[in-house]
C-alpha positions as MATLAB code, in Angstrom:
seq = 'XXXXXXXXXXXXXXXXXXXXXXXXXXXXXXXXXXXXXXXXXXXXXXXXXXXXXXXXXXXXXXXXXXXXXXXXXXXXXXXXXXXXXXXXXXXXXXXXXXXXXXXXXXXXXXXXXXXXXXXXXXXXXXXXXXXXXXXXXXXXXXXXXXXXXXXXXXXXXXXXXXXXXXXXXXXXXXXXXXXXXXXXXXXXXXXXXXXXXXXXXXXXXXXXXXXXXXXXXXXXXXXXXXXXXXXXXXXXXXXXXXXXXXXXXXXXXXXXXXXXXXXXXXXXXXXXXXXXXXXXXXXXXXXXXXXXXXXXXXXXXXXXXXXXXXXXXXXXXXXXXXXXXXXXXXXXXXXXXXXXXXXXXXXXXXXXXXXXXXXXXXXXXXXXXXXXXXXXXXXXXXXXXXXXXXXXXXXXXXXXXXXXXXXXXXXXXXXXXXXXXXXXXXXXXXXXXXXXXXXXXXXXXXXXXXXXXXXXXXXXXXXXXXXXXXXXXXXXXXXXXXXXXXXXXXXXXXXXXXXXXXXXXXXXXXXXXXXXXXXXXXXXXXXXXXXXXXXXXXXXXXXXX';
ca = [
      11.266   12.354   22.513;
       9.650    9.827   25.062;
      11.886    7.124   24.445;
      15.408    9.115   25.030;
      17.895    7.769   22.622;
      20.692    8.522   25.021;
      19.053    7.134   28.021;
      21.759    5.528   29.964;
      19.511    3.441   32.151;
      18.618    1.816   28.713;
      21.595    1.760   26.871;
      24.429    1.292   29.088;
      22.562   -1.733   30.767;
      21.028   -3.627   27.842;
      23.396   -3.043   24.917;
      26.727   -2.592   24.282;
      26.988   -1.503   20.896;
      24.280   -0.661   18.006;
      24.307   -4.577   17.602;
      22.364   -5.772   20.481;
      19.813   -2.804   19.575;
      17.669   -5.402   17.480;
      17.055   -7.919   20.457;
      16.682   -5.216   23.042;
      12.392   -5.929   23.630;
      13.668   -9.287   25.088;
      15.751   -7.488   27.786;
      14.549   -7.909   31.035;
      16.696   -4.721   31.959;
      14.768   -2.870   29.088;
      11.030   -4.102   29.937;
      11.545   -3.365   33.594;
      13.170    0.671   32.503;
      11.725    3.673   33.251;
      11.368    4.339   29.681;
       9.336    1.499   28.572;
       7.165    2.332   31.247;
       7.002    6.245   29.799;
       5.789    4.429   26.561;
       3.221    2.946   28.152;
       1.819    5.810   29.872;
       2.020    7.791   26.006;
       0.290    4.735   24.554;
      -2.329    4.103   26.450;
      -3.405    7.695   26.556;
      -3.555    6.938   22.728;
      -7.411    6.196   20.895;
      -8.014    1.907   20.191;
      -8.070    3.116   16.363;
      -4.660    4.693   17.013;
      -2.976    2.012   18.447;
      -4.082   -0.341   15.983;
      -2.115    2.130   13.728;
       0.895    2.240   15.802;
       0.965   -1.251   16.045;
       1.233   -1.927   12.354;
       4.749   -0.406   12.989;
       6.016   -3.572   14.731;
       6.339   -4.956   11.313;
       8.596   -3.222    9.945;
      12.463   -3.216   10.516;
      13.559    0.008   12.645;
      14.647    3.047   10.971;
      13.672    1.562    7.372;
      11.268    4.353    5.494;
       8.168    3.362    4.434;
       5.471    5.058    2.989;
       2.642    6.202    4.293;
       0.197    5.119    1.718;
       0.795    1.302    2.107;
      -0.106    1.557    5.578;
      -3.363    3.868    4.945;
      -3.727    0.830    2.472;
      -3.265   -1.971    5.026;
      -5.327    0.390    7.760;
      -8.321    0.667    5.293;
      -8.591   -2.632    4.777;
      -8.673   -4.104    8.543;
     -10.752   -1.520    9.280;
      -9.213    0.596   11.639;
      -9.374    3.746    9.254;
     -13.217    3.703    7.634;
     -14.296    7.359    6.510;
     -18.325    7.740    7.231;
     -20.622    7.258    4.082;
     -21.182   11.270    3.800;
     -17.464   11.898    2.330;
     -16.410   14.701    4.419;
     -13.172   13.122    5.636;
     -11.414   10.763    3.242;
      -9.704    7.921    4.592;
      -6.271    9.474    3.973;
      -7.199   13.120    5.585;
      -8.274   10.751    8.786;
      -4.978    8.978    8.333;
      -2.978   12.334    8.465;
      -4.586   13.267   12.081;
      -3.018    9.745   13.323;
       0.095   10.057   11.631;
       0.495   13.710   13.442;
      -0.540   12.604   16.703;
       1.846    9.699   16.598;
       4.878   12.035   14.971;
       4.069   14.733   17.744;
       3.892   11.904   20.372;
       7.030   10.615   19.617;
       6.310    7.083   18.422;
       7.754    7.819   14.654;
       9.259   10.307   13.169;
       9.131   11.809    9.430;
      11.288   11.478    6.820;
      11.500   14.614    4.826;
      12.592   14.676    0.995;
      13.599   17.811   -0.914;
      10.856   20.956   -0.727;
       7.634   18.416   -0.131;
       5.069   20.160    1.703;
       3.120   17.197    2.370;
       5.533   13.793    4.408;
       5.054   10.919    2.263;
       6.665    8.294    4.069;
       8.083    7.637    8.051;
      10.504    5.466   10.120;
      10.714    3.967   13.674;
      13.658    4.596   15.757;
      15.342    1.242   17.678;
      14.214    2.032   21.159;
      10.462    2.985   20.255;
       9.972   -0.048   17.571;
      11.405   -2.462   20.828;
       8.845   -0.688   22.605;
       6.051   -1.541   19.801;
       7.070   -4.667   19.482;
       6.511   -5.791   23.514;
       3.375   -4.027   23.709;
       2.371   -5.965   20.243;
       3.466   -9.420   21.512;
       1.656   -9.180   24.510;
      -1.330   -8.320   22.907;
      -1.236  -10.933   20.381;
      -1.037   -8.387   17.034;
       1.664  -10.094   15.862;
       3.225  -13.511   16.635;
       7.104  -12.808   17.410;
      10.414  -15.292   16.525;
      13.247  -15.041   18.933;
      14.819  -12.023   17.328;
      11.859  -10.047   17.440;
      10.709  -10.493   13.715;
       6.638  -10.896   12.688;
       5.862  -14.216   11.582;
       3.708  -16.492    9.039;
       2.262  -17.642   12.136;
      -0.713  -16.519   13.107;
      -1.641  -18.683   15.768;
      -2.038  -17.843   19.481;
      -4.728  -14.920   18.670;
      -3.302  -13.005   16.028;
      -4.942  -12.221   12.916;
      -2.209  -10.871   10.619;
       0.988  -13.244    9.578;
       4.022  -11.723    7.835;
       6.780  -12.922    5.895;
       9.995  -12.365    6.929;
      13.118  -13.876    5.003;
      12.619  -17.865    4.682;
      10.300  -17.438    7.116;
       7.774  -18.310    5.116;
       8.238  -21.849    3.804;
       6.348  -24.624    3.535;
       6.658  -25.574    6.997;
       4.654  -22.441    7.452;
       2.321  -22.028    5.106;
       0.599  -25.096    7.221;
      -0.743  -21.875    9.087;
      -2.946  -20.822    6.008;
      -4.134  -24.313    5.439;
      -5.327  -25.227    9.089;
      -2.897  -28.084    9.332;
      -1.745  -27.049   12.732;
      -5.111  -26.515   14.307;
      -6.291  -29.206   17.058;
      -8.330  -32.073   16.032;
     -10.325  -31.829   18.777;
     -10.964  -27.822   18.754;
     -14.789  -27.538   18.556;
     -15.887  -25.572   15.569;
     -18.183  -23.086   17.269;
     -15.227  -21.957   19.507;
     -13.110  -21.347   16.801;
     -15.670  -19.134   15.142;
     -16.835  -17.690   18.119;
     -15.505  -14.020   19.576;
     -12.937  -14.310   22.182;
     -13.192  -13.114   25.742;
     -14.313   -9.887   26.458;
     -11.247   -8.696   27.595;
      -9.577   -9.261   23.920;
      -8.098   -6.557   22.088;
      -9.833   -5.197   19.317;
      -7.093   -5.477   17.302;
      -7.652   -9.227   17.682;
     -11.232   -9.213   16.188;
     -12.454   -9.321   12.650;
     -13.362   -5.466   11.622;
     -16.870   -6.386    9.840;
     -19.368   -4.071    9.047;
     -21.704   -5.402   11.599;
     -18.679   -5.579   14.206;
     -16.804   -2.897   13.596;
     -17.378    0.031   15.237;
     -15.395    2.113   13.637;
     -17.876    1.723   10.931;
     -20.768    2.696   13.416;
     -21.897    6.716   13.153;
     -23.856    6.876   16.531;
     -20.130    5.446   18.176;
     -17.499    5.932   15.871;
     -14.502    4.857   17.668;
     -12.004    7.055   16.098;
     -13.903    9.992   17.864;
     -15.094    8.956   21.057;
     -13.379    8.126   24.332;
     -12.941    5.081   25.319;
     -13.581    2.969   28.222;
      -9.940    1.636   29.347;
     -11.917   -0.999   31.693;
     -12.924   -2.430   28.188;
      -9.784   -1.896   25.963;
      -7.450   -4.868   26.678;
      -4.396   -2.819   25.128;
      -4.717   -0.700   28.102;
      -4.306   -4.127   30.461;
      -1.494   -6.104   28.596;
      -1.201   -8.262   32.030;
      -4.539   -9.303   31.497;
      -4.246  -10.169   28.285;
      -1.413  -12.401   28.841;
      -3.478  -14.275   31.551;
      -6.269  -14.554   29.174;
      -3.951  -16.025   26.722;
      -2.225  -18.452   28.393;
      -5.773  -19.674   29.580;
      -7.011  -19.556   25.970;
      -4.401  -20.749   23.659;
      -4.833  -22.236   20.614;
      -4.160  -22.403   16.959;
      -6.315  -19.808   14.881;
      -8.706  -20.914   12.395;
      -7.660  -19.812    8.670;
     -10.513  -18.098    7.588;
     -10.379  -15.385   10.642;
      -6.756  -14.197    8.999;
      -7.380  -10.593    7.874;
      -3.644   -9.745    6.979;
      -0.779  -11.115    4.974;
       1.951   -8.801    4.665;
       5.588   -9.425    3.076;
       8.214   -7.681    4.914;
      11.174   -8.793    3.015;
      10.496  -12.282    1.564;
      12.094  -12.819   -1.934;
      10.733  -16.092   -2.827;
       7.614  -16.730   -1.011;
       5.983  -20.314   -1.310;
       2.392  -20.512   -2.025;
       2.468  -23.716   -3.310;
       0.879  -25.376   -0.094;
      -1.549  -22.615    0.573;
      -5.612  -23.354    0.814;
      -6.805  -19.850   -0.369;
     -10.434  -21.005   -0.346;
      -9.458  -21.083    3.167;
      -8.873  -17.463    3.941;
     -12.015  -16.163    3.144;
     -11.819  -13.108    5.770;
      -8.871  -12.143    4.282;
      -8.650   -8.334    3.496;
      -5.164   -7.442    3.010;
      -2.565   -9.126    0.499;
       0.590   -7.252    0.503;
       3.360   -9.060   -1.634;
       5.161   -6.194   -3.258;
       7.906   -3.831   -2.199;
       7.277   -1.393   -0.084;
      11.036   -0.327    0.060;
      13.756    0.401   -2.119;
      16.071   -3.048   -0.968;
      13.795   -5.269   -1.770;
      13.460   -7.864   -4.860;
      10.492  -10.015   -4.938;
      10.599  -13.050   -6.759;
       6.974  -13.871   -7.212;
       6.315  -15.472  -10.275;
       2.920  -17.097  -10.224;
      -0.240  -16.777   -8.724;
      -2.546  -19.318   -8.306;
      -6.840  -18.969  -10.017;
      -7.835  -20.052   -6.710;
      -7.232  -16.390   -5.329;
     -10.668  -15.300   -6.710;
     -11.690  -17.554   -4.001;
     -10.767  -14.277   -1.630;
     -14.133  -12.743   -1.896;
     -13.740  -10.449    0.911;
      -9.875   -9.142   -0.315;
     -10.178   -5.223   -0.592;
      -6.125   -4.733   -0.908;
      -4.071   -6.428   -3.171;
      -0.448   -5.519   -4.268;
       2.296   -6.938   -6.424;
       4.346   -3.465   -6.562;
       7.401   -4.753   -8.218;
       6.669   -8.358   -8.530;
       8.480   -8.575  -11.844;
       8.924  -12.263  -12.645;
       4.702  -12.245  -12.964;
       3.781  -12.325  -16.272;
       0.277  -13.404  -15.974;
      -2.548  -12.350  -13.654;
      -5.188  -15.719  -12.757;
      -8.427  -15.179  -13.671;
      -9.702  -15.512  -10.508;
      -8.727  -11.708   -9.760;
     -11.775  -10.157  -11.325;
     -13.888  -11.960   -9.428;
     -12.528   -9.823   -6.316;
     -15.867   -7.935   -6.288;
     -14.521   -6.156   -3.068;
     -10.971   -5.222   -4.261;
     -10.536   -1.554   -3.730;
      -6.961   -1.169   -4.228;
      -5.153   -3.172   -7.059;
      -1.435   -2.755   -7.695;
       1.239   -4.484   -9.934;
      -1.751   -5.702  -12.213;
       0.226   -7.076  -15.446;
      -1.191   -6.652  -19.274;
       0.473   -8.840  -21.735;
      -0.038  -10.915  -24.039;
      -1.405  -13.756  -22.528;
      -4.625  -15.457  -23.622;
      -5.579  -17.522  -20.568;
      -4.424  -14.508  -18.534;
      -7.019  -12.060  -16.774;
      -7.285   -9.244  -18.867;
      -7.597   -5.168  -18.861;
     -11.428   -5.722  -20.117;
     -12.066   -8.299  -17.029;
     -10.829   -5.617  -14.167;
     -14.059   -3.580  -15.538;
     -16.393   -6.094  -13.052;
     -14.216   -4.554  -10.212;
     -17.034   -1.737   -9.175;
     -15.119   -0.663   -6.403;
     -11.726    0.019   -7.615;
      -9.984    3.087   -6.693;
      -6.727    2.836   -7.495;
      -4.970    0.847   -9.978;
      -1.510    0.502  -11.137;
      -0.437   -1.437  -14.259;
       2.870   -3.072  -15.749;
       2.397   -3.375  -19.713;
       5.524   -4.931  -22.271;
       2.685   -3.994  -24.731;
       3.691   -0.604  -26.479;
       0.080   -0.023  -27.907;
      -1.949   -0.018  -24.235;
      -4.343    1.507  -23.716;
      -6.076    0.941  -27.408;
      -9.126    2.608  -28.013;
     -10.979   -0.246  -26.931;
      -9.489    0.051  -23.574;
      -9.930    3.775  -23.311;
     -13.377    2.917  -23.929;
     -13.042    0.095  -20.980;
     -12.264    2.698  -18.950;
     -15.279    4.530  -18.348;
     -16.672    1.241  -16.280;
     -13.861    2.124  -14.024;
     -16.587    4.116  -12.165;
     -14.400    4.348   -8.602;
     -10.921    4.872  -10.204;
      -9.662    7.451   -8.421;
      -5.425    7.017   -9.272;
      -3.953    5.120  -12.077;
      -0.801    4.389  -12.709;
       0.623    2.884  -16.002;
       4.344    1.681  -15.793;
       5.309    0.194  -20.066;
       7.850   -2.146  -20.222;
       9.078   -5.082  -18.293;
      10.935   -2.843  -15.475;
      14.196   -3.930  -13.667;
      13.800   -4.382   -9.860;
      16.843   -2.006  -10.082;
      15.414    0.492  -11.524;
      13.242    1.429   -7.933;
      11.264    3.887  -10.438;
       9.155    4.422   -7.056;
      12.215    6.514   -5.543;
      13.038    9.795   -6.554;
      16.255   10.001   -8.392;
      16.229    6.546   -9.628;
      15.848    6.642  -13.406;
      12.994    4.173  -14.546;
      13.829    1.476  -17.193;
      12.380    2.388  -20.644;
      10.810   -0.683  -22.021;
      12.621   -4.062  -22.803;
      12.326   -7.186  -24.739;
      11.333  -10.206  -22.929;
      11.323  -13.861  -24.556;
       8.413  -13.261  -26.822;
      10.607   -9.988  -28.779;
      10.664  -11.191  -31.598;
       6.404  -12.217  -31.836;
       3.833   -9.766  -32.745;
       2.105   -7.886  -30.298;
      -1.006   -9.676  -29.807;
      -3.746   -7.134  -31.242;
      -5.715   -5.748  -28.288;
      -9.440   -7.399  -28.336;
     -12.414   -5.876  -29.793;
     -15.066   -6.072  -27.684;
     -18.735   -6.217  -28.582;
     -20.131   -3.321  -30.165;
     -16.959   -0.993  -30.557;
     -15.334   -2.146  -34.121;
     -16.576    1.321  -35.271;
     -15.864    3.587  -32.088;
     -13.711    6.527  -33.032;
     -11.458    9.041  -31.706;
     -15.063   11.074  -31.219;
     -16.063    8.117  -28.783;
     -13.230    8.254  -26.624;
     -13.219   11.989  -26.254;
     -16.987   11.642  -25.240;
     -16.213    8.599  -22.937;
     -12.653   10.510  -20.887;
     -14.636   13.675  -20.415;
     -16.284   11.400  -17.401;
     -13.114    9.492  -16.173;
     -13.059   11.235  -12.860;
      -9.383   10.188  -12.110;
      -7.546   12.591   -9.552;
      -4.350   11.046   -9.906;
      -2.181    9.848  -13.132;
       1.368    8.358  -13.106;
       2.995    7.584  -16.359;
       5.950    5.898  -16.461;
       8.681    4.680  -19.367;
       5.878    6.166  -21.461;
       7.223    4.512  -25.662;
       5.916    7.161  -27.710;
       7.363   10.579  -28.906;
       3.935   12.734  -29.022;
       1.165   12.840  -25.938;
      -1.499   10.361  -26.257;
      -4.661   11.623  -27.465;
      -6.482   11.223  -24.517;
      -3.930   12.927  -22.030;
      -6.094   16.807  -22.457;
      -7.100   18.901  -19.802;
     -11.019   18.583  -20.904;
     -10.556   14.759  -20.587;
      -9.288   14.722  -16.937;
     -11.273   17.757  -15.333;
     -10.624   16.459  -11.860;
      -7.059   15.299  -12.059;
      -5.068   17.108   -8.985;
      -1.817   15.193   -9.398;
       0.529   14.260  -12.992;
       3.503   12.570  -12.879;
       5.631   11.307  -16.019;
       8.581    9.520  -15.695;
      10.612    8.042  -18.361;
      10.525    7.923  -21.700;
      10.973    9.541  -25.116;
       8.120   11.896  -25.039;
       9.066   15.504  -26.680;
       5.911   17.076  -26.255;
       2.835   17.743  -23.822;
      -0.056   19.547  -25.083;
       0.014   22.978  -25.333;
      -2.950   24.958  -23.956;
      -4.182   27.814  -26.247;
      -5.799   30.726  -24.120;
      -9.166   29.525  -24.874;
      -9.129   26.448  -24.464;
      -9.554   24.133  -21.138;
      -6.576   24.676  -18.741;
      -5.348   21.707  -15.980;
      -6.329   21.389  -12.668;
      -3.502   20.010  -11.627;
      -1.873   21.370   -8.589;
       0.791   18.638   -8.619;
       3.292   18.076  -11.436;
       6.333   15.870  -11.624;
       8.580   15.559  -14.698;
      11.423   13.230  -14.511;
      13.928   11.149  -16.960;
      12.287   12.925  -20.062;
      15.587   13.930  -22.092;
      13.534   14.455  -24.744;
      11.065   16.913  -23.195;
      11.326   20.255  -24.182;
       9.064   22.919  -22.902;
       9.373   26.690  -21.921;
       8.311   28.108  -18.171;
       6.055   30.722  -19.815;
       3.890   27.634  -20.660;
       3.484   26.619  -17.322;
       1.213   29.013  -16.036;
      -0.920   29.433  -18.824;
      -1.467   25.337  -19.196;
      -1.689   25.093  -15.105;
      -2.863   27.897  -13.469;
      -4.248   25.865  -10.463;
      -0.080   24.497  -10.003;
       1.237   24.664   -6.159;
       4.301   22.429   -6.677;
       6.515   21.318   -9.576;
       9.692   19.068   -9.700;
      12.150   18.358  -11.933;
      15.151   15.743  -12.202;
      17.210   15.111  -15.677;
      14.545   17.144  -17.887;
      17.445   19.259  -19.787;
      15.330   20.636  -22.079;
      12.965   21.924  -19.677;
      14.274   26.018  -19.941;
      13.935   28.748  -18.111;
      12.268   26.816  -15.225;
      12.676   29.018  -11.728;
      13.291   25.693   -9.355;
      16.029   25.684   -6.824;
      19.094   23.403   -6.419;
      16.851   20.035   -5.901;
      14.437   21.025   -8.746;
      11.452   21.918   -7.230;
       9.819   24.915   -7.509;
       6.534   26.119   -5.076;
       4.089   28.396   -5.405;
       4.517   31.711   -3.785;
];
């Protein structure tokens, strides 16, 4: 461990119980130790990409969990994680290599559930996030309050804001809008990169600037010149800065992130504003959380650079603006809500988004996908993961965590209308069940997550031959008493991952198992009853020999 927990030249100077551990970066004791200075010498033998990465951390509380996929998500949209054009890494397999690094350095450590070959989330511990967090303020990643806690302010050369309790209000939103910028601050300078001794972190990752995104010097791979990478010179920075200091113009933010802000207030925001923005987190990314978003405004297609947006969770939206599909750029898009609403973006619009790769979905409508949207589907030409969650889920129900049951689907206000029938598009009144068997042959998704799935019987489109490339199946929830059953001559799954939880109804024998998934490395299991015979251990997970 580089930071030692039980360091007394830490501990019994700067704190006196587990209290003070929160405020401990402000400690003069603490920034003058010996092991803050050991955490320099680990982090600036670290790559520029990988302290971007471990910077991120700063945001999030100490020891709280959180998974590693929202901050691949949040990576791969500033930039700092960019796999080259010719697909032989994948931005995730390049995010594992920092993630080791940074577990076998020391600066966080993983957080294992059950039999899992494969860490899905990590934490921070006190001492190293205080570290983080000094090394972060003083090179302007993140703008600090007094208790150590990101803020909506972006100001004073940081690019990213985050909301943090009432943090931000409307007092703050005046950051987004460019009320708070100098009269007198001259255009060109605001546009204009900073100082050559600036961080990276601190400049817009564009394709043209970026050079993580340049083969011939790809930054993640080469070594790099410490007489040019402020984050090695922090001192310098912080004279640069207090030369330099000024408000940030709006349209250089790259990052909005909520860290645990229940009722954020948009109301005062100019989103044609942040045009450079990349990343929009709003959801939950942990368990605790309840978001109380419930409207977002049409002016958000006005984020034409946006690659990242989630809502995970965001359960008081019942209508997505318009203005989403024309995120042309939008790779990631999660918490997406189909109802019933006519003035409401719909299932059909998401088809402009050419670059979507993963998509997750909250329906109250029983009947999605029709057979209209199956056929929608095959536009989907970069979906890679979907996820469909049915019904208007609890923020209780954290279906996201492991042995939290899912909420099958409930009535909202309109219970007692008629589901609005789906909408025909143009030339598919006559498409049959031969159509969409023809069509889901191509949908090259790798992932699928079903969850509080309504009906008894499989849909018709959920067959091995229809989803040749799907690696990973997860159902959750739900009355379904059947899955297909593979006959010996027939096409078997791919799937190497398989997750079954909440399905009372379920009933299948292990002999089935092999024969329908040959290719199958790990199964779990949690309140399946009917599920017989099944060799998994005490936590309900079985792996492969």
């Amino acid at each position: 461990m580089l930071l030692n927990k039980d360091n007394p030249l830490v501990l019994a100077d700067i704190g006196k119980g587990p209290d003070s551990l929160p405020d401990l970066h402000f400690s003069k004791v603490f920034k003058d130790s010996p092991a803050l200075k050991e955490f320099r010498v680990v982090y600036n033998s670290l790559s520029v990409i990988t302290k971007l990465c471990l910077l991120c951390f700063a945001a999030i509380p100490a020891n709280e969990a959180i998974k590693k996929r929202v901050l691949v998500h949040w990576w791969v949209g500033e930039g700092f994680v960019n796999p080259p054009v010719d697909g032989e890494q994948t931005a995730e397999k390049i995010a594992d290599g920092i993630f080791q690094e940074l577990t076998e350095k020391g600066c966080i450590e993983p957080v294992y559930k059950k039999r899992r070959s494969v860490v899905h989330s990590f934490k921070m511990h006190h001492l190293i996030r205080s570290a983080v967090t000094v090394i972060a303020s003083e090179v302007g990643f993140f703008n600090f309050d007094a208790k150590g806690n990101p803020t909506a302010n972006f100001s004073s050369h940081s690019y990213r804001a985050c909301l943090v309790n009432r943090d931000f209000c409307a007092e703050d939103s005046r950051h987004l809008m460019g009320k708070n910028r100098p009269r007198n601050l001259d255009q060109s300078t605001a546009n204009r990169p900073h100082d050559s001794d600036q961080i990276m972190a601190n400049r817009p990752h564009d394709s043209d600037q970026n050079m993580a995104n340049d083969s011939d010097q790809n930054m993640a791979n080469r070594p790099h010149d410490s007489d040019q990478n402020v984050a090695n010179r922090p001192h310098d920075l912080n004279q640069n800065m207090a030369n330099t200091r000024h408000d940030l113009d709006p349209k250089m933010l790259q990052t909005v992130f909520n860290v645990n802000e229940s009722y954020p207030d948009f109301s005062n925001v100019d989103w044609s504003k942040l045009r450079n923005l990349k990343v929009l987190h709003l959801g939950r990314w942990h368990s605790r959380a309840k978001h109380h978003i419930e409207l977002l405004p049409e002016t958000i297609g006005s984020l034409k650079n946006l690659t990242h947006l989630d809502m995970s969770e965001c359960y008081l939206l019942e209508r997505m603006p318009k203005g989403i599909a024309l995120l042309s750029e939008l790779q990631v898009l999660k918490g997406f809500v189909v109802g019933d609403h006519y003035t409401s973006c719909t299932f059909h619009d998401l088809s402009a988004l050419k670059k979507l790769r993963k998509l997750s979905i909250n329906t109250s409508r029983e009947n999605f996908p029709s057979e209209e949207e199956l056929i929608v589907l095959q536009r989907f030409g970069s979906l890679r993961k979907l996820t469909i969650a049915w019904g208007r889920l609890s923020s209780q129900a954290a279906s996201t965590q492991d042995n939290a049951a899912p909420q099958s689907a409930t009535r909202t206000r309109r219970k007692n209308h008629m589901i609005r029938k789906s909408p025909t598009f143009k030339g598919m009144r006559n498409s049959t069940a031969t159509s969409n068997q023809e069509y889901f042959k191509k949908l090259d998704l790798e992932k699928l997550d079903l969850q509080c799935y309504p009906q008894k019987t499989a849909p018709s489109w959920l067959r091995p031959g229809k989803l040749k490339s799907l690696k990973k199946l997860y159902i959750r929830g739900g009355p379904l008493r059947n899955l297909f059953k593979v006959q010996e001559n027939e096409d078997k799954w791919a799937v190497e991952t398989l997750r079954l939880k909440f399905l009372s109804e379920l009933e299948m024998d292990w002999k089935e198992i092999p024969v329908s998934f040959p290719d199958l490395i790990y199964l779990e299991k949690f309140r399946c009853p009917r599920l017989t015979f099944f060799p998994t251990d005490e936590s309900g997970v079985w792996l492969k020999p």
